[in-house]
VEXTOR-79984 format. One record per residue (C-alpha): residue number from 1; residue in one letter; x, y, z negated. Coordinates in steps of 0.05 Angstrom, whole numbers, plus 32768, in hexadecimal, padded with zeros to 4 digits. Layout:
% VEXTOR-79984
(NUM; 'a'; (X; Y; Z))
...
This chain:
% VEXTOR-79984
(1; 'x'; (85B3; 7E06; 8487))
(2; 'x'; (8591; 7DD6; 845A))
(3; 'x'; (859A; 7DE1; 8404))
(4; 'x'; (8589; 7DB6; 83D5))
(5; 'x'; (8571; 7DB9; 838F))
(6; 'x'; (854D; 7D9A; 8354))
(7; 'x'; (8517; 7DC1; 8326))
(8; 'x'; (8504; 7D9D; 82DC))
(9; 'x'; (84DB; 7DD7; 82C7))
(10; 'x'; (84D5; 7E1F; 82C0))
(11; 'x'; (84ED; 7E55; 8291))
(12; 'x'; (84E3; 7E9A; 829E))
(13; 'x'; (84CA; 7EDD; 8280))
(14; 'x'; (84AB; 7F0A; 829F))
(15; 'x'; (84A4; 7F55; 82A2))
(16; 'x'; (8481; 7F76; 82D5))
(17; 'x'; (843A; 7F47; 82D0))
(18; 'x'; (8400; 7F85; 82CF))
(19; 'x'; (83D0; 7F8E; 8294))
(20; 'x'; (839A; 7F5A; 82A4))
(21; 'x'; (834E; 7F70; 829E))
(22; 'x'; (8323; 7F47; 8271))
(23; 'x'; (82DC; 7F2F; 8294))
(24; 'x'; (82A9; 7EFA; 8273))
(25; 'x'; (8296; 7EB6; 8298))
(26; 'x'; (825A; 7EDD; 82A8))
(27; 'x'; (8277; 7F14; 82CB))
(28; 'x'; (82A9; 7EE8; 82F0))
(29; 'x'; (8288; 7EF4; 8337))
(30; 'x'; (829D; 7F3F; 832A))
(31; 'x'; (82DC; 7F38; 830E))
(32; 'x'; (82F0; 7F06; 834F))
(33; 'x'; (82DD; 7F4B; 837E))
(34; 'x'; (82FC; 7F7B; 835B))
(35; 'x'; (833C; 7F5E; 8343))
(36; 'x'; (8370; 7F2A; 8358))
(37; 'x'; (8386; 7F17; 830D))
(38; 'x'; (8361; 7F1B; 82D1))
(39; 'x'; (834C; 7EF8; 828F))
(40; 'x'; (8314; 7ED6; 8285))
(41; 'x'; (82F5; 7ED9; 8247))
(42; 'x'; (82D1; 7E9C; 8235))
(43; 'x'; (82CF; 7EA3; 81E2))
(44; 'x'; (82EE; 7ED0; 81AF))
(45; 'x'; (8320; 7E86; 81A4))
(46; 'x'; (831F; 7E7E; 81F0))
(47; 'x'; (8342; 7EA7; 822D))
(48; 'x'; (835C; 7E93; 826B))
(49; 'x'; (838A; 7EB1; 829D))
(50; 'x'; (8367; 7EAE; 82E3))
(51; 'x'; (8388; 7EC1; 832B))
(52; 'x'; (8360; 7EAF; 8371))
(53; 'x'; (837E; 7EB1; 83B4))
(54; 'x'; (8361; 7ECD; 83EF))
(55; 'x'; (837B; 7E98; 8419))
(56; 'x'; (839D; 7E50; 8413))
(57; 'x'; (83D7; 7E69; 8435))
(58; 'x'; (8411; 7E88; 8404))
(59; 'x'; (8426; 7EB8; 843E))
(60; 'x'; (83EA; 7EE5; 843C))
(61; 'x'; (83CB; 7F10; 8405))
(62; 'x'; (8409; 7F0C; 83DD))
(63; 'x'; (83E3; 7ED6; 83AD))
(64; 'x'; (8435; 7ECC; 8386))
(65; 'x'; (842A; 7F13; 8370))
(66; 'x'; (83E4; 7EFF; 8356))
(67; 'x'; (83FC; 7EC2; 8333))
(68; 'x'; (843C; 7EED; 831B))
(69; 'x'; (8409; 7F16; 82F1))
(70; 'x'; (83EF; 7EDB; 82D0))
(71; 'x'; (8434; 7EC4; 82B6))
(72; 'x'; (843B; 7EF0; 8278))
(73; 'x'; (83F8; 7ED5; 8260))
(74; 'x'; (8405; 7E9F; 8229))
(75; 'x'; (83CA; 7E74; 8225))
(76; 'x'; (83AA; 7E4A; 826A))
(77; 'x'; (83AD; 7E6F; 82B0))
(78; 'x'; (8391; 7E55; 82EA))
(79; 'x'; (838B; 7E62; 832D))
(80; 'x'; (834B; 7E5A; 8364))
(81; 'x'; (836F; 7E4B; 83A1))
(82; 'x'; (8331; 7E3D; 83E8))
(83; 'x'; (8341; 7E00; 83FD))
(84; 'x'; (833B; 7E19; 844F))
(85; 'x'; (832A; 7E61; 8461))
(86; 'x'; (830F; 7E6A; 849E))
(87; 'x'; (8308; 7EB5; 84BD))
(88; 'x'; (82DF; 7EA9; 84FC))
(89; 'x'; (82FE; 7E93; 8540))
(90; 'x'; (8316; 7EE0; 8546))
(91; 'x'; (833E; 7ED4; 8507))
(92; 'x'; (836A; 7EA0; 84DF))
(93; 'x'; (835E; 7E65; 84C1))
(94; 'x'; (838B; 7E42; 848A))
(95; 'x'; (838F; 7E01; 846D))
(96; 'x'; (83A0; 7DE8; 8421))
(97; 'x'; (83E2; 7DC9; 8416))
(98; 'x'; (83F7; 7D9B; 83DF))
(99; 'x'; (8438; 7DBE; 83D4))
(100; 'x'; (8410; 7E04; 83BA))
(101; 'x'; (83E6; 7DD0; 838B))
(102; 'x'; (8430; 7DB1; 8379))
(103; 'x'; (8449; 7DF7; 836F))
(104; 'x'; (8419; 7E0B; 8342))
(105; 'x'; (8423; 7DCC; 831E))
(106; 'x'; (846E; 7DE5; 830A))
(107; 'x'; (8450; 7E23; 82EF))
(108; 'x'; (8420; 7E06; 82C5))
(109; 'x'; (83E6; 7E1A; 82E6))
(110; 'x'; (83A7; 7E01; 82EA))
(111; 'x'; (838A; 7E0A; 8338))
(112; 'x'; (8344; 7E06; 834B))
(113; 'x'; (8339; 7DED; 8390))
(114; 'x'; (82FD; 7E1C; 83A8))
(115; 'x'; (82D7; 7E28; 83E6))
(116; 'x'; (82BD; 7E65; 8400))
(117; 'x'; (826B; 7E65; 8407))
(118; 'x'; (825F; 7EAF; 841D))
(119; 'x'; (8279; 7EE0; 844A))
(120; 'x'; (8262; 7F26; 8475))
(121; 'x'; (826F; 7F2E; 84BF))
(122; 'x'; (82AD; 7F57; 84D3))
(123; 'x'; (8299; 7F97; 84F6))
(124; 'x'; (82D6; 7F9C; 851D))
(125; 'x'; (82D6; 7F54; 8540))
(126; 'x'; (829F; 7F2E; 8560))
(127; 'x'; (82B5; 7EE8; 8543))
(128; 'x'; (82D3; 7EFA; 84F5))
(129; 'x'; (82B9; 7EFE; 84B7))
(130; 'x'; (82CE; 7F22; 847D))
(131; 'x'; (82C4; 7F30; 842F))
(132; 'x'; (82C0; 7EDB; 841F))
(133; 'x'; (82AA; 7EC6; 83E4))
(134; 'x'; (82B3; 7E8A; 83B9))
(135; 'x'; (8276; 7E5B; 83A2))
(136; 'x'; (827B; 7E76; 8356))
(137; 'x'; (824F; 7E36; 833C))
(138; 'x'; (8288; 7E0A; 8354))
(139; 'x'; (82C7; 7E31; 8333))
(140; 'x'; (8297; 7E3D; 82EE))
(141; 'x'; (828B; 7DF5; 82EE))
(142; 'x'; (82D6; 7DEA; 82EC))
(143; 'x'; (82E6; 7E21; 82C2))
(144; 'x'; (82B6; 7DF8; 828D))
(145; 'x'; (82DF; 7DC1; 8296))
(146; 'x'; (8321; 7DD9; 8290))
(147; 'x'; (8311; 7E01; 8250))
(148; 'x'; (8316; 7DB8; 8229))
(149; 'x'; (8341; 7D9C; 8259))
(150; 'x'; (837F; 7D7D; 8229))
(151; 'x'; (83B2; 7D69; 8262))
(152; 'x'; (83E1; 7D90; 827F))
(153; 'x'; (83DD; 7DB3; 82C7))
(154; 'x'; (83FB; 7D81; 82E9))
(155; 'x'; (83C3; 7D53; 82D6))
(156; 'x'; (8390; 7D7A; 82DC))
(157; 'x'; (83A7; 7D8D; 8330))
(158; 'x'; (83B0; 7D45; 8339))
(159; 'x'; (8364; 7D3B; 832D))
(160; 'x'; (8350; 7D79; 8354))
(161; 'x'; (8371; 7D52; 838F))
(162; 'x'; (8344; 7D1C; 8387))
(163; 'x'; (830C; 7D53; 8391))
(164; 'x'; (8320; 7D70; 83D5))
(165; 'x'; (82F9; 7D47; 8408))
(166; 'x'; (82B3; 7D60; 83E4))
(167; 'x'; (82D4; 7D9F; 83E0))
(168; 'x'; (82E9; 7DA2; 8428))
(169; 'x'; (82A6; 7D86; 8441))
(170; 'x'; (8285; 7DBF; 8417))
(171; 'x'; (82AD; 7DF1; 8434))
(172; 'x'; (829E; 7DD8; 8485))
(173; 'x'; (8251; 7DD8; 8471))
(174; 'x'; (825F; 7E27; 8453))
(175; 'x'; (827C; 7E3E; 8497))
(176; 'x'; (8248; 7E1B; 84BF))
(177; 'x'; (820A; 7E40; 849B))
(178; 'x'; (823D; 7E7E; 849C))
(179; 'x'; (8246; 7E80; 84EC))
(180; 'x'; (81F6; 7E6E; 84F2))
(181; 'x'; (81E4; 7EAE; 84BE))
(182; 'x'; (8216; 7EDD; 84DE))
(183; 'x'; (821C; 7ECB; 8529))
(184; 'x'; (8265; 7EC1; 851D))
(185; 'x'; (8282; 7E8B; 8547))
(186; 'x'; (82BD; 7E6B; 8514))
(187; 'x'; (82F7; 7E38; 8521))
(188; 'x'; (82E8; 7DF5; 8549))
(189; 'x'; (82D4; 7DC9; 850E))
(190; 'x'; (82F5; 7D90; 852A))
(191; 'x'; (8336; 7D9F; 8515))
(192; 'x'; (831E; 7DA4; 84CB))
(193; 'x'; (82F8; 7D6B; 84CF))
(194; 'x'; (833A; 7D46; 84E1))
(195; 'x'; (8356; 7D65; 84A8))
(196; 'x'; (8316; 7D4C; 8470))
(197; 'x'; (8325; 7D0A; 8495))
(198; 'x'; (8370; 7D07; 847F))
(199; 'x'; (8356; 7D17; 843C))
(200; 'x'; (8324; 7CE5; 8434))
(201; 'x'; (8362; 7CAF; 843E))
(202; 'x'; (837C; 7CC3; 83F7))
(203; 'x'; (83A3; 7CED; 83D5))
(204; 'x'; (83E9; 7CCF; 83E9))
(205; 'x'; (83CE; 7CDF; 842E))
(206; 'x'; (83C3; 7D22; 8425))
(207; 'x'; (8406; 7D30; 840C))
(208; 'x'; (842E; 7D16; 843B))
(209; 'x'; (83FE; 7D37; 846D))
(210; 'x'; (840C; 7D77; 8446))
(211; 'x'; (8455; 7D67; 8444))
(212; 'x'; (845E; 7D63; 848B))
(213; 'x'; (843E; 7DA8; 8493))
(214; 'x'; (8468; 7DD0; 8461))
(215; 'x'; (84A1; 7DA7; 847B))
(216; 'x'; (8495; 7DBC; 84C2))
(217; 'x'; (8487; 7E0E; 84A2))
(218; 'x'; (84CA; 7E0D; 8488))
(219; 'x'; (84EA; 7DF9; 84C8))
(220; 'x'; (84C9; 7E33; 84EF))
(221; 'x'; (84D9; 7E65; 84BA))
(222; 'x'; (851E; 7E54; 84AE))
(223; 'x'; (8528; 7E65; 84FE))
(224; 'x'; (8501; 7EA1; 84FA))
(225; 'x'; (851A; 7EE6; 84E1))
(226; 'x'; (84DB; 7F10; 84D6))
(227; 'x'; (84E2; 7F55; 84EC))
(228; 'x'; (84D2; 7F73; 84A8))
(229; 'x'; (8515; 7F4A; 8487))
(230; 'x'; (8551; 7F75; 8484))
(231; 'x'; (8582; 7F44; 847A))
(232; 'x'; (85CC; 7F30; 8489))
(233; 'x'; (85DB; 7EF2; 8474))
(234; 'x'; (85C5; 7EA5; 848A))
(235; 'x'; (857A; 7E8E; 8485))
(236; 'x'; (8577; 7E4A; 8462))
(237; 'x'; (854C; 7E13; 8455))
(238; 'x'; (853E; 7DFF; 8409))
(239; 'x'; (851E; 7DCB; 83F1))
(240; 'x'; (8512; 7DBB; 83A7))
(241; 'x'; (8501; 7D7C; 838D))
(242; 'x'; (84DD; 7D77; 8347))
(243; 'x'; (84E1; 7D3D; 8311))
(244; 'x'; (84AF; 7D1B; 832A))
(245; 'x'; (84D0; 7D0E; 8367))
(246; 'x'; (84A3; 7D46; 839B))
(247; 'x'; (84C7; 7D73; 83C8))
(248; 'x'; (84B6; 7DBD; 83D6))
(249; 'x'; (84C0; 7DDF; 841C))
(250; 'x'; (84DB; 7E23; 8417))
(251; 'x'; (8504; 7E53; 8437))
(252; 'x'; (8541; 7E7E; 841C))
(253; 'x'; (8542; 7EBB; 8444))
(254; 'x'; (8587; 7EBF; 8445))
(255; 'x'; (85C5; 7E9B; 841E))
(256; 'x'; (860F; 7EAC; 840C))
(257; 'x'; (8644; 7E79; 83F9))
(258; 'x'; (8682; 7E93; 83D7))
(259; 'x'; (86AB; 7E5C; 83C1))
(260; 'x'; (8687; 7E31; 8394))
(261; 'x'; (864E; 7E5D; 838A))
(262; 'x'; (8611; 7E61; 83AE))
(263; 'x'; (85E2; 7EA1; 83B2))
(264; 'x'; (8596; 7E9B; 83BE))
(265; 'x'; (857B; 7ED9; 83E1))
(266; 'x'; (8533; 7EEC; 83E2))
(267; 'x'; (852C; 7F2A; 8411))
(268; 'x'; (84F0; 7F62; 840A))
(269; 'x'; (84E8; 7F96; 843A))
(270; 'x'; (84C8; 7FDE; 843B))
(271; 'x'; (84C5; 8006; 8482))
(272; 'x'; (84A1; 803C; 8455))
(273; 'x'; (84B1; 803F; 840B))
(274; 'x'; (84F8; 804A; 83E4))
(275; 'x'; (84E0; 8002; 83CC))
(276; 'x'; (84BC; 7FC9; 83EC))
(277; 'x'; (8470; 7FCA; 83C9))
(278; 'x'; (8467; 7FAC; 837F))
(279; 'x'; (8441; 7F70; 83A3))
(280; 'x'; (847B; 7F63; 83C8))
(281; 'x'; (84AA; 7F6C; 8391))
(282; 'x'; (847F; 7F2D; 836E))
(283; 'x'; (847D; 7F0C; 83A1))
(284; 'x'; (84C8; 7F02; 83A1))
(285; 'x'; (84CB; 7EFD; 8351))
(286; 'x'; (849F; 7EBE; 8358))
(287; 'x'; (84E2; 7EAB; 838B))
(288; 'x'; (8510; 7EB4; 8352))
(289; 'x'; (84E6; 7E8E; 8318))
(290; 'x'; (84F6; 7E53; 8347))
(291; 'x'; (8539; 7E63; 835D))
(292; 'x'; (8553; 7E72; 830C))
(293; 'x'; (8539; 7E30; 82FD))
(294; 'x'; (855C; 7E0A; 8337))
(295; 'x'; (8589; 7DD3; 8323))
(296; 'x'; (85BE; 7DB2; 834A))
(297; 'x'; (85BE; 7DDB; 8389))
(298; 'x'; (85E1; 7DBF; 83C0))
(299; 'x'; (85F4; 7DB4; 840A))
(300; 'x'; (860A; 7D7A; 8425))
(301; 'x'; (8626; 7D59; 83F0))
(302; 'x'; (8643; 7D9D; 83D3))
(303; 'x'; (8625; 7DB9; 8398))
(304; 'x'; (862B; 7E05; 837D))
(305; 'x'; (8622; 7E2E; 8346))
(306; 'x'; (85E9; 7E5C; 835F))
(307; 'x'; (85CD; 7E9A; 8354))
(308; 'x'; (8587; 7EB4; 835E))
(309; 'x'; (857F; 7EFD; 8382))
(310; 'x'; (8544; 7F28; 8397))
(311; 'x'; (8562; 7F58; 83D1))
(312; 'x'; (8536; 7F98; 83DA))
(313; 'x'; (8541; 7FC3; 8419))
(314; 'x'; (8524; 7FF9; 8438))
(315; 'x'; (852C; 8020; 8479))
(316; 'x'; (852F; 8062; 8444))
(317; 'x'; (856F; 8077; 842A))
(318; 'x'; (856D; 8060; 83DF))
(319; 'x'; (8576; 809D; 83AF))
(320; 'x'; (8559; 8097; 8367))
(321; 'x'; (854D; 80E1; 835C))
(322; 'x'; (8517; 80D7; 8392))
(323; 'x'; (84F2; 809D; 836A))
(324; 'x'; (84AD; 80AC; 834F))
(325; 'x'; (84A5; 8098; 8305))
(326; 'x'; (8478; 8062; 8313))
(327; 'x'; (84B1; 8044; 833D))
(328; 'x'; (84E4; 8053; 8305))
(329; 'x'; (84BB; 8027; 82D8))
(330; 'x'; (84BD; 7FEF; 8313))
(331; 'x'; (8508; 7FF0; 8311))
(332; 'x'; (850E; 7FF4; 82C9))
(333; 'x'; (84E4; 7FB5; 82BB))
(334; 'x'; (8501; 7F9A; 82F4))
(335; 'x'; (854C; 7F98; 82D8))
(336; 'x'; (853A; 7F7F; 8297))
(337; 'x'; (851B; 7F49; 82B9))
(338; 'x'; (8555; 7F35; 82DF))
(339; 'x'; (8582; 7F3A; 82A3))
(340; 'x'; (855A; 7F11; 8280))
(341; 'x'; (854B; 7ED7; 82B2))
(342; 'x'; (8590; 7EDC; 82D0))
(343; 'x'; (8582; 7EF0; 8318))
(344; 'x'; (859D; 7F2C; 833A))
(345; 'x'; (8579; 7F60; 8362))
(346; 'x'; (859D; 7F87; 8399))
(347; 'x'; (857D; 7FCA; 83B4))
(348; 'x'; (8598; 7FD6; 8402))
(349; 'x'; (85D7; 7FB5; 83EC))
(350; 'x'; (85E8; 7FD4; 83A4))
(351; 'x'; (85D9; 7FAC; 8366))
(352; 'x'; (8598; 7FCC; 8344))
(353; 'x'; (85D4; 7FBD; 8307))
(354; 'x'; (85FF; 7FF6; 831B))
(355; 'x'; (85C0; 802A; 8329))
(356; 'x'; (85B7; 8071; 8300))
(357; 'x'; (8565; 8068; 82FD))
């Protein structure tokens, strides 16, 4: 099934964003291996929300829940994104797409397209590396220019497009001297070379490329159910188009249509816990600061009211007295923020509403 809707912009609040630790520019090597999203502090007059992800792809690392933390922050945030990480031929390796960079964009964030210029050899495979690391010159050089940087974030990841064939070329030449200093044997290079080739035809080029791609993801992952989902219902395709006239690929992991209303179903799953993890819980709240700011949803030519939910299951029995007070706090931050954003969450089928916690 194939829904429909239009996104102007996006207002949300927050509740569950951690307690960010402040590092200097100096430090900024550390703070990137030791934590996923922290503040750097440039000036007593000057701080700035910074995220990283591990890899370009939004499926691994749980990089949402990284830029979730970064929301509550009022001033600039940004976001260092690699624009290809490559593991070894033993491993993965993932590509940048234009619709992260355009996703960002709606948040108001300000991405830096990195490259990784370091790594260690995996001891457990013959061919993977592990423990990558980002050329720090490059992302300090754009931290300095952001810091005066006037326009908005849109702006600002427009231009960084215009940076991603030097970028992309920097990042081949990386894994080469990588593979010769390890003895790691990486990805055919011909396939990425194809890709800086693409780039180098424009940036029109590269979105449509990119386009294509997501376009393609969301067609495989609207006919898969992953074993991990514990869900009833039907698995849609959504696409949302913003003012400026670009479309974003998702999925909705399941829908419901009663009458004229439409519900919007992001599922998280836990084989272990009484919850799914916090991560995972982010994760799905970045889902539902796009779904509450949805307009016009429709299929066909049908459109419905909609409503935004975050299901939680687990394969435990759900039974509050057995929560932990950690996970009471989860829950409790959790409803406010769904009463406040207008979204509803659903614990193995009972509104988190009509739970004693």
């Amino acid at each position: 099934m194939d829904v429909l809707a239009k996104i102007e912009g996006i207002a949300y609040k927050p509740f569950l964003c951690r307690e960010l630790k402040e590092y200097t520019l100096n430090d900024i090597e550390r703070a990137l291996s030791i934590s996923s999203t922290f503040i750097i502090n440039i000036n007593p007059n000057i701080k700035i929300a910074c995220s990283w992800w591990v890899s370009c792809k939004r499926t691994r690392s749980y990089p949402y829940a990284r830029i979730y933390d970064s929301l509550k922050y009022q001033g600039k945030k940004i976001t260092i994104i690699p624009i290809l990480k490559d593991e070894g031929k033993d491993g993965d390796r993932d590509f940048l797409q234009w619709d992260t960079i355009s996703l960002m964009s709606l948040l108001g964030i300000y991405v830096i397209i990195a490259y990784y210029n370091n790594a260690e050899k995996n001891p457990a495979y013959n061919n993977k590396i592990t423990n990558q690391r980002f050329d720090v010159d490059h992302i300090l050089a754009q931290i300095d220019t952001i810091i005066d940087y006037q326009s908005d974030a849109l702006h600002w990841n427009l231009k960084q497009i215009d940076m991603v064939v030097d970028i992309g070329t920097k990042a081949l030449v990386s894994y080469e001297k990588i593979s010769k200093q390890l003895g790691v044997v990486m990805h055919s290079s011909s396939n990425a070379t194809k890709r800086i080739d693409e780039l180098k035809k424009g940036k029109k080029n590269f979105i449509n490329f990119s386009r294509d791609l997501a376009k393609k993801a969301q067609n495989r992952e609207s006919n898969t159910k992953q074993p991990k989902e514990n869900l009833s219902g039907i698995k849609a395709k959504l696409t949302i188009k913003n003012y400026l006239g670009g479309n974003y690929f998702f999925t909705c992991d399941e829908i419901e249509i009663k009458n004229k209303n439409i519900y919007l179903i992001e599922g998280k799953h836990s084989k272990q816990g009484i919850i799914p993890s916090l991560e995972d819980i982010k994760d799905g709240l970045l889902k539902m600061i796009l779904f509450t700011n949805l307009k016009e949803v429709s299929i066909g030519n049908e459109i419905y009211s909609h409503m935004s939910v975050l299901k939680l299951t687990s394969t435990m029995t759900f039974n509050s007295n057995n929560l932990t007070k950690s996970k009471i706090v989860i829950l409790e931050l959790l409803k406010k923020e769904a009463l406040t954003n207008n979204f509803k969450i659903v614990i193995n089928k009972t509104d988190l509403l009509h739970i004693d916690i």
